[in-house]
FIFI-264211 format. One record per residue (C-alpha): x, y, z; residue number from 1. Coordinates in pm, 1 decimal, always signed. Each point is the difference from the previous one (the first is absolute). Layout:
# FIFI-264211
+----------+----------+----------+-------+
|       xx |       yy |       zz | marza |
+----------+----------+----------+-------+
|        X |        Y |        Z |   NUM |
...
+----------+----------+----------+-------+
# end
This chain:
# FIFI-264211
+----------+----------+----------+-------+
|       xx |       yy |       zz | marza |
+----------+----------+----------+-------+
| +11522.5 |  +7220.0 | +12564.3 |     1 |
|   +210.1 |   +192.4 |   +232.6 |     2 |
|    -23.4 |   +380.8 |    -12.4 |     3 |
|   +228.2 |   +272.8 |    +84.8 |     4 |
|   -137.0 |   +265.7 |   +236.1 |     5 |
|    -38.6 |   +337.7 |    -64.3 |     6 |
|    -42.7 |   +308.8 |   +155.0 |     7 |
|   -346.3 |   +155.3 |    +28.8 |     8 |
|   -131.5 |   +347.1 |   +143.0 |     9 |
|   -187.3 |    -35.6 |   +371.3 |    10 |
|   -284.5 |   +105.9 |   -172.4 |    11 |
|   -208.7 |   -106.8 |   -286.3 |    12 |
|    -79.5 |   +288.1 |   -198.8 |    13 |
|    +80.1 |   -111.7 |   -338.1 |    14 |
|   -185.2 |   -318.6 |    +13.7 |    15 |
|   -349.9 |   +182.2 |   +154.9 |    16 |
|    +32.0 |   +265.8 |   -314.4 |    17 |
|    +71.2 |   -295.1 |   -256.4 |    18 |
|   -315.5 |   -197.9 |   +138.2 |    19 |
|   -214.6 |   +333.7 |    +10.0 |    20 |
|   +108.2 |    +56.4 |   -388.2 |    21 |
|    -73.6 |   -371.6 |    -95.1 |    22 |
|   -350.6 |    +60.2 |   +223.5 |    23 |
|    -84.6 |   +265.3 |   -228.2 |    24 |
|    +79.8 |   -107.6 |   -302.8 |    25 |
|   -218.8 |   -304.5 |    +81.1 |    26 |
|   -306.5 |   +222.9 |    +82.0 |    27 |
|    +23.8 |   +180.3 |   -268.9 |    28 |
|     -2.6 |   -283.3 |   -215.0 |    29 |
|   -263.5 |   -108.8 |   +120.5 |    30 |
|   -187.7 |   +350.7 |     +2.0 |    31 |
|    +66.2 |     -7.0 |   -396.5 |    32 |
|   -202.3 |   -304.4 |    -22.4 |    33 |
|   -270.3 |   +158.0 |   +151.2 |    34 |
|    +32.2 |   +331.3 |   -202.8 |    35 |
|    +18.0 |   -223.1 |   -322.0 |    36 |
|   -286.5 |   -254.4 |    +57.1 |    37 |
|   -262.0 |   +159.4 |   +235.7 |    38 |
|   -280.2 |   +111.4 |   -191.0 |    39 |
|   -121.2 |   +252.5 |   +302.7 |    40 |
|   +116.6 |   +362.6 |    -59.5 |    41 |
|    +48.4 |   +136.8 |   +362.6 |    42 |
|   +215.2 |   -365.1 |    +76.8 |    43 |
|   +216.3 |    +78.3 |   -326.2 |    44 |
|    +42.2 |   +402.6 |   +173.6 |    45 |
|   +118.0 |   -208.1 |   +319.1 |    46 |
|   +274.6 |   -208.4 |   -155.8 |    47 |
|    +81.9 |   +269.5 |   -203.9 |    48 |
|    +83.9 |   +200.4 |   +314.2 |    49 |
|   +152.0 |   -275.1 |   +188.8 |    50 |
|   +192.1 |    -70.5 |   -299.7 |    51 |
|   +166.4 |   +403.9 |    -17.1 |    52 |
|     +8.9 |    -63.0 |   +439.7 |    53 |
|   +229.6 |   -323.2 |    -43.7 |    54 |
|   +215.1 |   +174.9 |   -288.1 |    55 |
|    +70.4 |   +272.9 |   +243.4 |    56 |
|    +62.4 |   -188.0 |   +299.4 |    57 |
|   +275.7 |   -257.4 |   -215.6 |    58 |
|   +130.1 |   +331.4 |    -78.7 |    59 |
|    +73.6 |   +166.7 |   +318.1 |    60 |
|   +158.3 |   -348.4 |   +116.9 |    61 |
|   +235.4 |    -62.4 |   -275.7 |    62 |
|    +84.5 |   +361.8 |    +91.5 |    63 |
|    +74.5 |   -119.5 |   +308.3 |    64 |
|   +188.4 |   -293.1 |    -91.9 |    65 |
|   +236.9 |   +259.4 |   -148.9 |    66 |
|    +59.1 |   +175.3 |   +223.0 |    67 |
|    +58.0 |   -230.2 |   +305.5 |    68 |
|   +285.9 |   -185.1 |   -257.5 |    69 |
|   +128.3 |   +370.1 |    +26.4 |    70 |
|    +10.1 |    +24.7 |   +413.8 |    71 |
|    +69.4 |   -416.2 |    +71.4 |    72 |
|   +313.7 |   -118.0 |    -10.0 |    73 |
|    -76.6 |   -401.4 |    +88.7 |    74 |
|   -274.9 |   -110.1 |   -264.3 |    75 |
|   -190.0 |   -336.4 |    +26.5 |    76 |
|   +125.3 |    -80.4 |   -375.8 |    77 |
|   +187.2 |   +172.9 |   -259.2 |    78 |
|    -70.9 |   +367.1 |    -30.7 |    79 |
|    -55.5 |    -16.1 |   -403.4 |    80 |
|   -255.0 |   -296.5 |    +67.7 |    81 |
|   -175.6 |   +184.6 |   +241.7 |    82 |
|    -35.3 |   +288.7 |   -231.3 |    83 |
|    -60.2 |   -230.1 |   -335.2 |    84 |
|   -320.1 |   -229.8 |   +163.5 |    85 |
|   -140.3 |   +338.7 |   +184.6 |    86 |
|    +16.3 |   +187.1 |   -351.5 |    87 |
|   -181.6 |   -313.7 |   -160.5 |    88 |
|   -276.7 |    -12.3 |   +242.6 |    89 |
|    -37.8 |   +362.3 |     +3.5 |    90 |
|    -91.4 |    -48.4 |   -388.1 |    91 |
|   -239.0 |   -184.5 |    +50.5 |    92 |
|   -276.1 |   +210.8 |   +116.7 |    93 |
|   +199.5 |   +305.0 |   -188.6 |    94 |
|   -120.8 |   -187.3 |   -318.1 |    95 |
|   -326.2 |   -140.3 |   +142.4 |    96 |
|    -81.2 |   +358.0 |    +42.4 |    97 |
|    +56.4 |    +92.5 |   -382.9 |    98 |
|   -158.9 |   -273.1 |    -61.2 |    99 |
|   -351.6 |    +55.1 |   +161.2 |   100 |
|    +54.3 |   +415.0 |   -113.2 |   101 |
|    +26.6 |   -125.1 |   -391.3 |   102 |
|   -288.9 |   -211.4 |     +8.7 |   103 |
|   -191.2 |   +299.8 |   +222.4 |   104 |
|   +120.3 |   +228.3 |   -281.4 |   105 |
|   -136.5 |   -175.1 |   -278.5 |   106 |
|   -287.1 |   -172.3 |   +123.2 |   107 |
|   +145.1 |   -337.9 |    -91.3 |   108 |
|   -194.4 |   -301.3 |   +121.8 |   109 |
|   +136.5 |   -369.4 |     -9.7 |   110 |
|   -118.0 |   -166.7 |   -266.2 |   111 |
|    -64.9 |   -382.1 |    +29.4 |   112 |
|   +198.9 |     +4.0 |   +324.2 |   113 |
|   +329.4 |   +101.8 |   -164.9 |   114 |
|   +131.2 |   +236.0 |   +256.0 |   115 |
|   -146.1 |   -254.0 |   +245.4 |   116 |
|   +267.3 |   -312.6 |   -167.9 |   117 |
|   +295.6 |   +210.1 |   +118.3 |   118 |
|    -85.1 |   +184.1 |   +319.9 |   119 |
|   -129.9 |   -401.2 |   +144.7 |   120 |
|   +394.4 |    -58.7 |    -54.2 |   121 |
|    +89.2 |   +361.1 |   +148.2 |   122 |
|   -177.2 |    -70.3 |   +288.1 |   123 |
|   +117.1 |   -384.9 |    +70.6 |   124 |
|   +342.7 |   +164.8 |     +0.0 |   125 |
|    -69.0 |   +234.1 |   +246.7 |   126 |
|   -132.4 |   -267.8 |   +217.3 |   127 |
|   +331.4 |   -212.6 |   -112.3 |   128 |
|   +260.4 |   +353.7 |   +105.1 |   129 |
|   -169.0 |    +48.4 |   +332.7 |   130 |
|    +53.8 |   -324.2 |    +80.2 |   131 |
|   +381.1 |     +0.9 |   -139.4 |   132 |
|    +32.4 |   +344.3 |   +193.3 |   133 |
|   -106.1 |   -108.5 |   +344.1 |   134 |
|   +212.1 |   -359.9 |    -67.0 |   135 |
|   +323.3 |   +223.7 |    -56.7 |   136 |
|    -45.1 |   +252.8 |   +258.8 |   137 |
|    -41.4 |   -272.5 |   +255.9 |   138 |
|   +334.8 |     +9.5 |   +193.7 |   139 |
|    +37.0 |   -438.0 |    -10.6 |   140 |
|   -184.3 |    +79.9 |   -372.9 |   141 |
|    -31.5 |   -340.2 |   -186.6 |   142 |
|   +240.3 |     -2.1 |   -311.5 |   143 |
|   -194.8 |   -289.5 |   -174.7 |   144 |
|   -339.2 |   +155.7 |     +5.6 |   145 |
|   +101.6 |   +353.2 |   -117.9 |   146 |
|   +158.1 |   -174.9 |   -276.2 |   147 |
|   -314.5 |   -213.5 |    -39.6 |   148 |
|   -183.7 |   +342.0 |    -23.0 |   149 |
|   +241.4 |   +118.5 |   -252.1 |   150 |
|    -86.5 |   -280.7 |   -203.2 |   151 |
|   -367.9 |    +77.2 |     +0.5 |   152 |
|    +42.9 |   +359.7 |    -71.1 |   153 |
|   +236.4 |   -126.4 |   -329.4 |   154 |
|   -313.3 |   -217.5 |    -80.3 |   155 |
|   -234.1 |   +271.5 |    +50.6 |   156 |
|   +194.9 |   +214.1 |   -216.1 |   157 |
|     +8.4 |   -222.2 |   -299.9 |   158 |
|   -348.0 |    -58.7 |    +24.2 |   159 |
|    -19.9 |   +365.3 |    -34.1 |   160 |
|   +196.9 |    +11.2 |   -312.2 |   161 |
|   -195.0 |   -282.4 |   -190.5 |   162 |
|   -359.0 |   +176.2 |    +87.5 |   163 |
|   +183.0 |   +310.6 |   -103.7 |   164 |
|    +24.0 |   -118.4 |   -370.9 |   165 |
|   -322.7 |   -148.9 |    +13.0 |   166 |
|   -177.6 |   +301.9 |    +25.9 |   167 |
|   +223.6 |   +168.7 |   -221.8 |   168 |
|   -107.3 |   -209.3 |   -239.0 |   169 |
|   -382.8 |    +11.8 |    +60.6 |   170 |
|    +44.4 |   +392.1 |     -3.4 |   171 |
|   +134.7 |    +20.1 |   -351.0 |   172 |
|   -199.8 |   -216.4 |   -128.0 |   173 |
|   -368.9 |    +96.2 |   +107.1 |   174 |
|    +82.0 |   +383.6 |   +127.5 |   175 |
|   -131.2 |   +267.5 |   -292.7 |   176 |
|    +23.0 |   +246.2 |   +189.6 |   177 |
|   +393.9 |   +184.0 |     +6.3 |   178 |
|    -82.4 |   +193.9 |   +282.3 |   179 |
|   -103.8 |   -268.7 |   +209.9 |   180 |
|   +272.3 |   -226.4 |   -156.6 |   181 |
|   +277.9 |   +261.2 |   +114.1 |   182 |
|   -116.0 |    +41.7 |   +349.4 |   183 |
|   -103.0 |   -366.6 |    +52.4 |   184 |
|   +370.2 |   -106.1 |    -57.1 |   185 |
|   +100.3 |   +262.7 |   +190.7 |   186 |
|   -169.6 |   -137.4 |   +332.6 |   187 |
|    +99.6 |   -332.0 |   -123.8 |   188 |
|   +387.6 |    +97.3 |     +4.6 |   189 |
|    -18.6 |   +162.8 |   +358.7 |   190 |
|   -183.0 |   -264.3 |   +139.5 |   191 |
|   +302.2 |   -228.7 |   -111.0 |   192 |
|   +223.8 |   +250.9 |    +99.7 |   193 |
|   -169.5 |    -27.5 |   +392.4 |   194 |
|    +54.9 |   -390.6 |    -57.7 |   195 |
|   +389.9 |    +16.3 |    -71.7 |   196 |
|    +31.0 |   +268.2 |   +305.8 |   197 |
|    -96.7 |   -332.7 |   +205.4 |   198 |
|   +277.1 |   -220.9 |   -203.2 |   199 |
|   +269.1 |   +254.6 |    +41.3 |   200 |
|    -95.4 |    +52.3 |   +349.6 |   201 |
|    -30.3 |   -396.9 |    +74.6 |   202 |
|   +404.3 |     -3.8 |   -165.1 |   203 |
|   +108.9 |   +229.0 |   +254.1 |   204 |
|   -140.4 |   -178.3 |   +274.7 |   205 |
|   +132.8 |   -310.0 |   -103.0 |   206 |
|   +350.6 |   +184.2 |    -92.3 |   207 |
|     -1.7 |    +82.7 |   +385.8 |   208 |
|    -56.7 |   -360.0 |   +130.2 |   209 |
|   +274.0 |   -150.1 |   -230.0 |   210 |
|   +248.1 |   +267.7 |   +107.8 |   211 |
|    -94.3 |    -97.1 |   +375.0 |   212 |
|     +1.7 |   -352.3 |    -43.6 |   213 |
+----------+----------+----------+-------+
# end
């Protein structure tokens, strides 16, 4: 398919800032794993910290993001896409964050690997947005794989939703316990929430190819 050129800054600021927010939102993915599932106290203290690190550092580069839309005048894509996929990935860990300071909060340990069911899908997104990240910020990027990746992420997404109302319906049917009901749904709902941060941020990217296509 033939493509229409267009104009790009001489440097590559925007797509080093997207990759570094798509790098940490896959680490600390993965650091919530190990925060949920590690049974050793000073490793759950580690990922806990690394966790609150990551969430900081996403922060200070969506800030960034921000403002260098404010001082560039030639942008790589549209300005509003820029700003929509860097506020999705910046989420991300914003939400991990809560996440791991709710179940820190209220001592709340998985229970039959529930937590576990959703953060596995978490994290094979992250793996699956790095990948679409690095694909789109690639200058000759590869249309049909991003969309590929797209797909995946959709996949991913829906498979979050089904084991989503799965454990719903395990936890109001064997949970006794209101308090632990409440707050189990509660991590439940954000961790979903962290899962559609990588769908609406997978639509963006894909938004971006078909406009340049």
């Amino acid at each position: 398919m033939f493509k229409l050129p267009f104009l790009k800054p001489k440097d590559n600021k925007f797509c080093v800032l997207l990759e570094g927010l798509s790098s940490q939102a896959h680490m600390c993915a993965v650091h919530l794993k190990t925060f949920v599932e590690s049974a050793d106290p000073a490793e759950q203290i580690r990922a806990g910290t690394e966790i609150t690190a990551c969430k900081a550092r996403a922060k200070e580069q969506a800030a960034q993001v921000t403002a260098e839309l404010c001082r560039t005048y030639i942008t790589p894509f549209d300005r509003e896409d820029i700003q929509d996929i860097a506020g999705d990935l910046y989420r991300i860990p914003k939400t991990i964050e809560k996440i791991k300071e709710r179940v820190s909060t209220h001592g709340i340990n998985s229970v039959k690997g529930d937590f576990s069911r959703q953060i596995d899908v978490i994290v094979q997104e992250a793996e699956a947005m790095q990948e679409m990240v690095r694909e789109l910020t690639k200058s000759d990027h590869d249309d049909d794989r991003i969309v590929a990746k797209a797909r995946q992420l959709q996949e991913l997404e829906n498979k979050g939703d089904a084991i989503l109302g799965e454990l719903l319906v395990e936890l109001f049917r064997n949970s006794t316990d209101p308090r632990d009901l409440i707050l189990r749904k509660d991590i439940y709902d954000m961790l979903e929430k962290v899962i559609d941060r990588y769908r609406d941020a997978a639509g963006v990217a894909l938004q971006i190819v078909l406009k340049h296509s």
